[in-house]
Backbone as CSV, one residue per row, in Angstrom:
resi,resn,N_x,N_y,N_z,CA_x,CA_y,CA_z,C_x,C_y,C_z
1,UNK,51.712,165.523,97.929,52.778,165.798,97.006,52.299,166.777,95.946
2,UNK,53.380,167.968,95.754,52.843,168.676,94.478,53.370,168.554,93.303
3,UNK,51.750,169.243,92.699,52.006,168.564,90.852,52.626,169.400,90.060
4,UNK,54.289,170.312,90.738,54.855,170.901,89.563,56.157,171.051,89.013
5,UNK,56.909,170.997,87.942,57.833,170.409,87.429,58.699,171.671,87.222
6,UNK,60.009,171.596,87.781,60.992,172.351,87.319,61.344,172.331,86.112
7,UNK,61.878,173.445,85.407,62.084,173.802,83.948,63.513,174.080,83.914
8,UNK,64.728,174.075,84.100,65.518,174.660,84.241,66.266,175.348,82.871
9,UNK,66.372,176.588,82.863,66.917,176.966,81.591,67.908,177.838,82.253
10,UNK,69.075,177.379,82.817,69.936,178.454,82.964,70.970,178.784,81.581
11,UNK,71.313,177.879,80.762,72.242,177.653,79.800,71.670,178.840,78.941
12,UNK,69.984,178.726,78.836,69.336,179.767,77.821,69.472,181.261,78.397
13,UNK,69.364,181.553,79.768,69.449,182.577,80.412,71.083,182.890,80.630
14,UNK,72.014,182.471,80.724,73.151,182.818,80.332,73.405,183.482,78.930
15,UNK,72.681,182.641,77.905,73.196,183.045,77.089,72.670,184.040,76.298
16,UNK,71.177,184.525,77.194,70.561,185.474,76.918,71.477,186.887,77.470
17,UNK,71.794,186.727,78.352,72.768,187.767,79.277,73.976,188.061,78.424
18,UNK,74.845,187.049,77.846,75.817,187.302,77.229,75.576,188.286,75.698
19,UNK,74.592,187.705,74.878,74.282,188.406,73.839,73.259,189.364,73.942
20,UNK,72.585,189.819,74.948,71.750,191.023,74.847,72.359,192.219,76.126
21,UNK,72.893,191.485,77.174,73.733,192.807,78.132,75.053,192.786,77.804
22,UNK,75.879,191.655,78.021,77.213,191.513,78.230,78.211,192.618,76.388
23,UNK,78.039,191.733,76.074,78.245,191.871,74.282,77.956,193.202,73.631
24,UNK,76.824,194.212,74.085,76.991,195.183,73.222,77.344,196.273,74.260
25,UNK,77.626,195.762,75.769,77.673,196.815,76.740,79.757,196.678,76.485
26,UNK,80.341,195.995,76.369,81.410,195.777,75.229,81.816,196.400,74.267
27,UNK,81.097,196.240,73.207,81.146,197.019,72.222,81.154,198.136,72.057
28,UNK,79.887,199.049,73.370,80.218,200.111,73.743,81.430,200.737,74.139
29,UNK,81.542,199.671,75.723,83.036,200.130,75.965,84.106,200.470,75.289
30,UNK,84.211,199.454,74.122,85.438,199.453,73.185,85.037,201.160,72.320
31,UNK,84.545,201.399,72.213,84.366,202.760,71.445,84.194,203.903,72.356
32,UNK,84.132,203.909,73.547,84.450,204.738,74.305,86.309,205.060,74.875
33,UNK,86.683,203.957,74.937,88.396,203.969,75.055,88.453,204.427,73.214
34,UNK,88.299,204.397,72.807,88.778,204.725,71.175,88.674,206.294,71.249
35,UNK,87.665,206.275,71.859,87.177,207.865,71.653,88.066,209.095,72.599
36,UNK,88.127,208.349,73.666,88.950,208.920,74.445,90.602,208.866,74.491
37,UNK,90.688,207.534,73.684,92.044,207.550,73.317,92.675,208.891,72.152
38,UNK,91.690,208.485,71.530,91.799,209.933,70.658,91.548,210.894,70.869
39,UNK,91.293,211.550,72.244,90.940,212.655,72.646,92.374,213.293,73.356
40,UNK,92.824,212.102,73.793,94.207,212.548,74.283,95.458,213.153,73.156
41,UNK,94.682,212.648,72.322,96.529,212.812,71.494,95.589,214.335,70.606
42,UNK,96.403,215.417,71.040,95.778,216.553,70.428,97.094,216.785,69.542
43,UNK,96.401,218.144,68.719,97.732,218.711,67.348,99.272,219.386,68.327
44,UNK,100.427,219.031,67.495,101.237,219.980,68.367,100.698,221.268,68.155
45,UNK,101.821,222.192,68.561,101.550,223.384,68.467,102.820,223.585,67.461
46,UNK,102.398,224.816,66.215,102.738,224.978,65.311,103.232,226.553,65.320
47,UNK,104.037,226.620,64.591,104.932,228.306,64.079,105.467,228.516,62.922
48,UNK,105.055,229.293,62.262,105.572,230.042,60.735,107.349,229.926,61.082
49,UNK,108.236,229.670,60.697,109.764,230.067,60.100,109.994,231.350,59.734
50,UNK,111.448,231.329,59.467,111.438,232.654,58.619,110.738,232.990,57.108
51,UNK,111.120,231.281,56.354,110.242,231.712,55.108,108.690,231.122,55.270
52,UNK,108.195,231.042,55.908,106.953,231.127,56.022,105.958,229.908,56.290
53,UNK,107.280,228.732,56.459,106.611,227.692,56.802,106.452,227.066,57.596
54,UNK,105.332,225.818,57.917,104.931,225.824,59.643,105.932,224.648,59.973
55,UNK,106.755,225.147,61.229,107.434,224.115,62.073,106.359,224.040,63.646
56,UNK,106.728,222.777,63.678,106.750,222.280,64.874,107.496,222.755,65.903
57,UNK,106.389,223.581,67.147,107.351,223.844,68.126,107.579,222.822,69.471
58,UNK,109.641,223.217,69.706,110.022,221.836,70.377,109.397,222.018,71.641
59,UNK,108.995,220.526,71.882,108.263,220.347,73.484,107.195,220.986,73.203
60,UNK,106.409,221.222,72.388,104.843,221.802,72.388,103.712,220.442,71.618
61,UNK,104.580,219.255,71.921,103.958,217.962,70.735,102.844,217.531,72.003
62,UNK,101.641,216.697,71.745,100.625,216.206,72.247,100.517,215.182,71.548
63,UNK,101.215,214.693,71.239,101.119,213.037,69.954,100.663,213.066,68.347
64,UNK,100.546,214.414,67.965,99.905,214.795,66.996,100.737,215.470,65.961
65,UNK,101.212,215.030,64.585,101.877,215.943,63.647,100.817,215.851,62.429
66,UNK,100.267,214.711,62.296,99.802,214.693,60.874,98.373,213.734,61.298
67,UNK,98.197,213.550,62.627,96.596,212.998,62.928,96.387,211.261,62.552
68,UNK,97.620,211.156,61.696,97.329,209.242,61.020,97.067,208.316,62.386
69,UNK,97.958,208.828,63.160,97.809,207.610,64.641,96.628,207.820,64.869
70,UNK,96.081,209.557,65.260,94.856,209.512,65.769,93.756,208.799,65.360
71,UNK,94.008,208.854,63.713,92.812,208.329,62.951,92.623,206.653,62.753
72,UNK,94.171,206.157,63.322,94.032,204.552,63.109,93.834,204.157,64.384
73,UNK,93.285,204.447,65.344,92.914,204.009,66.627,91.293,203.273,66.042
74,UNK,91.194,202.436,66.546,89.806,202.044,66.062,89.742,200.573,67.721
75,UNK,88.723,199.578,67.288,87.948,198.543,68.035,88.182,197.694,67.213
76,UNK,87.861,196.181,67.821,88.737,195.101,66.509,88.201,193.590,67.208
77,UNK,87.626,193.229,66.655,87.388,191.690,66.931,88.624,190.651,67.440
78,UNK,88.894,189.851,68.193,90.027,189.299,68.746,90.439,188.555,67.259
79,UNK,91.490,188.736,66.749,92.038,187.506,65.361,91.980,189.111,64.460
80,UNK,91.894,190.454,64.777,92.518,191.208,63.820,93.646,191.403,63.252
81,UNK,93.953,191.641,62.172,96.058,191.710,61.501,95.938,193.482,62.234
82,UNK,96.483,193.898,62.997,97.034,195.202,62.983,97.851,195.591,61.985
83,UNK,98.355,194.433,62.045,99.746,195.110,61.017,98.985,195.767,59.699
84,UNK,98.171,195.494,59.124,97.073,196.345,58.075,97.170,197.396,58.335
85,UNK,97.223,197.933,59.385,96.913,199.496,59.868,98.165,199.930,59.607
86,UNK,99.286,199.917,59.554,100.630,200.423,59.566,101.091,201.294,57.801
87,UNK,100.858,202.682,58.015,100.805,203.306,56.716,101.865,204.196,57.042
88,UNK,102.349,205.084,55.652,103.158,206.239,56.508,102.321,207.578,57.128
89,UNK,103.017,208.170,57.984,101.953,209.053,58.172,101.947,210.247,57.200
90,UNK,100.851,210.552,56.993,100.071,211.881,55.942,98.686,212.413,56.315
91,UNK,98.621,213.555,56.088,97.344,214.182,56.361,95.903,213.577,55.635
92,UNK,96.311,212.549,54.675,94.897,211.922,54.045,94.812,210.805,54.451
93,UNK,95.697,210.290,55.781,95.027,208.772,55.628,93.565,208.207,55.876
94,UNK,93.282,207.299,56.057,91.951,206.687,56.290,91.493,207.222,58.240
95,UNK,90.022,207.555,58.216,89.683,206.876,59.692,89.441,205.417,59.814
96,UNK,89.594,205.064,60.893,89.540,203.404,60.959,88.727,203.210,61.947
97,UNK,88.412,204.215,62.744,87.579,203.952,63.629,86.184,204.965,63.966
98,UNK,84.863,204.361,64.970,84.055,205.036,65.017,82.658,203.540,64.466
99,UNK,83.637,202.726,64.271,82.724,201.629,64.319,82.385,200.634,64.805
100,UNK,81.409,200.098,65.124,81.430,199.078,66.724,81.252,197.870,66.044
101,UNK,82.303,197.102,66.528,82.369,195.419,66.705,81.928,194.926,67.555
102,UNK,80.974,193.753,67.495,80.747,192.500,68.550,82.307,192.086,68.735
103,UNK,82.227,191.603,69.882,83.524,191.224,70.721,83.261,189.755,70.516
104,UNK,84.398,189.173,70.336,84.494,187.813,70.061,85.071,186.842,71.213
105,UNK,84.448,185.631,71.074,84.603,185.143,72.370,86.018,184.578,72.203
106,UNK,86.760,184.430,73.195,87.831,184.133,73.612,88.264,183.102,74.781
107,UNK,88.034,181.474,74.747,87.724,180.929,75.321,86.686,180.845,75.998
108,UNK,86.144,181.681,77.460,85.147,181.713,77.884,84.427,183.166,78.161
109,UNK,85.362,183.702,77.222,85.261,185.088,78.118,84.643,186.002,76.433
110,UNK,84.270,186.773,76.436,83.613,188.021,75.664,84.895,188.746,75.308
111,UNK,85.651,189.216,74.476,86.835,190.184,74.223,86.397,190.811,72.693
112,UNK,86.671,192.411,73.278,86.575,193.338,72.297,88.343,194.269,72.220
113,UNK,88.872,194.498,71.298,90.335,195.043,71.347,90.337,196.620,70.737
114,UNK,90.976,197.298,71.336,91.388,198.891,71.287,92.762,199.022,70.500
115,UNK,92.777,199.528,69.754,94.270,199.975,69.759,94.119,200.730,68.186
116,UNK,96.103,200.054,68.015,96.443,201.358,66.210,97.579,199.767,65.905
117,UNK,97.742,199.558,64.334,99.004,198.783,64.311,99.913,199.918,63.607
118,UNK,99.765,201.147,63.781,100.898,202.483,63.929,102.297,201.262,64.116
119,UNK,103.027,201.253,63.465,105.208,200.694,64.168,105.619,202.347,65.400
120,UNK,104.535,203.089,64.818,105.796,203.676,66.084,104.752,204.376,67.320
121,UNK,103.742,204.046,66.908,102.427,203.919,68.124,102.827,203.696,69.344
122,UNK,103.517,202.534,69.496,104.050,201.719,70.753,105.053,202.943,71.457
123,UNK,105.861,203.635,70.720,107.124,204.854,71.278,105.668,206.082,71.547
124,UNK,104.966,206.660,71.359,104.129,207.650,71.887,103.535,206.711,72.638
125,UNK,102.950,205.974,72.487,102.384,205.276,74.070,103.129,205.038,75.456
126,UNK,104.108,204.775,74.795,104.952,204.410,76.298,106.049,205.278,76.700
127,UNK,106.498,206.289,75.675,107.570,207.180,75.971,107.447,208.418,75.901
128,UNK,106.248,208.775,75.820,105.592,210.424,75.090,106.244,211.430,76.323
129,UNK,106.546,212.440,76.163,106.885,213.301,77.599,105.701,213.941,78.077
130,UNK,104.716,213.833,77.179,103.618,215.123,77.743,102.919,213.620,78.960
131,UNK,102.384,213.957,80.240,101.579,212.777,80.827,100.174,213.001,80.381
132,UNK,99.750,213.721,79.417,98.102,213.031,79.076,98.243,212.680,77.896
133,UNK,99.149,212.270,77.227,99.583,211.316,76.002,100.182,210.166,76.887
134,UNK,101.036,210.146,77.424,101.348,208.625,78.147,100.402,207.682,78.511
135,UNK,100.581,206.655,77.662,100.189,205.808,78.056,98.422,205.954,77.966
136,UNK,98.396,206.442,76.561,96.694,207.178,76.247,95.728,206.218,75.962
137,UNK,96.829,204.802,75.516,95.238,203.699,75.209,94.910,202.922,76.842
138,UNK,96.293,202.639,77.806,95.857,202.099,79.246,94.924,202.984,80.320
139,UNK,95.427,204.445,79.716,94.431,205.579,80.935,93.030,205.668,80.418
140,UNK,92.948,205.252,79.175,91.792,205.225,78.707,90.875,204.119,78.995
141,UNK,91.716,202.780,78.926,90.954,201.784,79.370,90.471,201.892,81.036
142,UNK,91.074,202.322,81.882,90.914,202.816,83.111,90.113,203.509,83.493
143,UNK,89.967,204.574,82.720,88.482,205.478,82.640,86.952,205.250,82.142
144,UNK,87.545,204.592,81.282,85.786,203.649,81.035,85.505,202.267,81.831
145,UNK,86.367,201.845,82.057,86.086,200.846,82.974,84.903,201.947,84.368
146,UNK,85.504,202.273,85.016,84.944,203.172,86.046,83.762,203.253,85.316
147,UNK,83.291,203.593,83.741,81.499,203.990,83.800,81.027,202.223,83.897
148,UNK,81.677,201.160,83.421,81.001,200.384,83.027,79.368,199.869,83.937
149,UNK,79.835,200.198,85.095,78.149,199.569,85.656,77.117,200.560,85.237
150,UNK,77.429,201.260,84.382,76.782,202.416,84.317,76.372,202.166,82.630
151,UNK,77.243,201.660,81.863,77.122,200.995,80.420,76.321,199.616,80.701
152,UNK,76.450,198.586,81.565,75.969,197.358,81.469,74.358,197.987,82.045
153,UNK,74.600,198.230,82.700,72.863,198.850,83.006,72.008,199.169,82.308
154,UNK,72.578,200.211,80.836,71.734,200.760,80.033,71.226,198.936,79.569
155,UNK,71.838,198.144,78.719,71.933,196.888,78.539,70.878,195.729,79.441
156,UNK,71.101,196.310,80.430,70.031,195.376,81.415,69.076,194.380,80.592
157,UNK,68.889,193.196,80.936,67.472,192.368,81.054,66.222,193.486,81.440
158,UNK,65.443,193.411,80.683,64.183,193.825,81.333,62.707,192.719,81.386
């Protein structure tokens, strides 16, 4: 008979996985859809008037008049108020994003959140006419998904 004793630490090795790969390969993600979400929504295109001031030309919009949506796209711990985010739009508002959150657990699962609490965010997301503004925070999540084995890797156990 041999003299050696199992140790079992899977609970510790889970939870080594969750907080050193899972969790900041997450966090990443979430700032990569931010980034790219905001990459989609570019400036319209603009034209002098007769007296000299800039209009908006029609059907030349990319989600962009005054940049506030762009700039309230941010990453958000699960239990954020969006509604905080909801300002009028102006050329000075705040950036809100560009900063990475740990993702908070959510029953069993790891969740990190994307978005804007913009009120009229939801009408350029889902009704925009241009298609690389449609629907710019789901195509985004779609596209980083595709790197993720490629994000959890950097993350790896070593």
């Amino acid at each position: 008979m041999s003299k050696f004793k199992l140790v079992w630490r899977g609970k510790e090795v889970a939870e080594a996985v969750l907080t050193k790969t899972v969790s900041p390969a997450l966090a990443e993600a979430g700032l990569r859809v931010e980034s790219k979400s905001k990459q989609k929504l570019r400036a319209s295109k603009q034209e002098r008037n007769a007296k000299g001031k800039a209009v908006f030309v029609k059907g030349g919009g990319h989600g962009v008049r005054t940049a506030t949506l762009r700039r309230s796209i941010h990453t958000a711990a699960p239990g954020y108020s969006w509604a905080s985010d909801d300002v009028e739009p102006a050329s000075g508002t705040p950036e809100r994003g560009g900063t990475k959150h740990d993702p908070g657990k959510v029953g069993d699962r790891l969740t990190v959140q994307v978005g804007t609490g913009m009120r009229y965010a939801i009408y350029v997301h889902q009704k925009h006419n241009d298609p690389t503004v449609l629907h710019f925070l789901i195509t985004s999540g779609a596209e980083v998904r595709k790197e993720m084995p490629t994000i959890i890797g950097r993350y790896r156990l070593r």
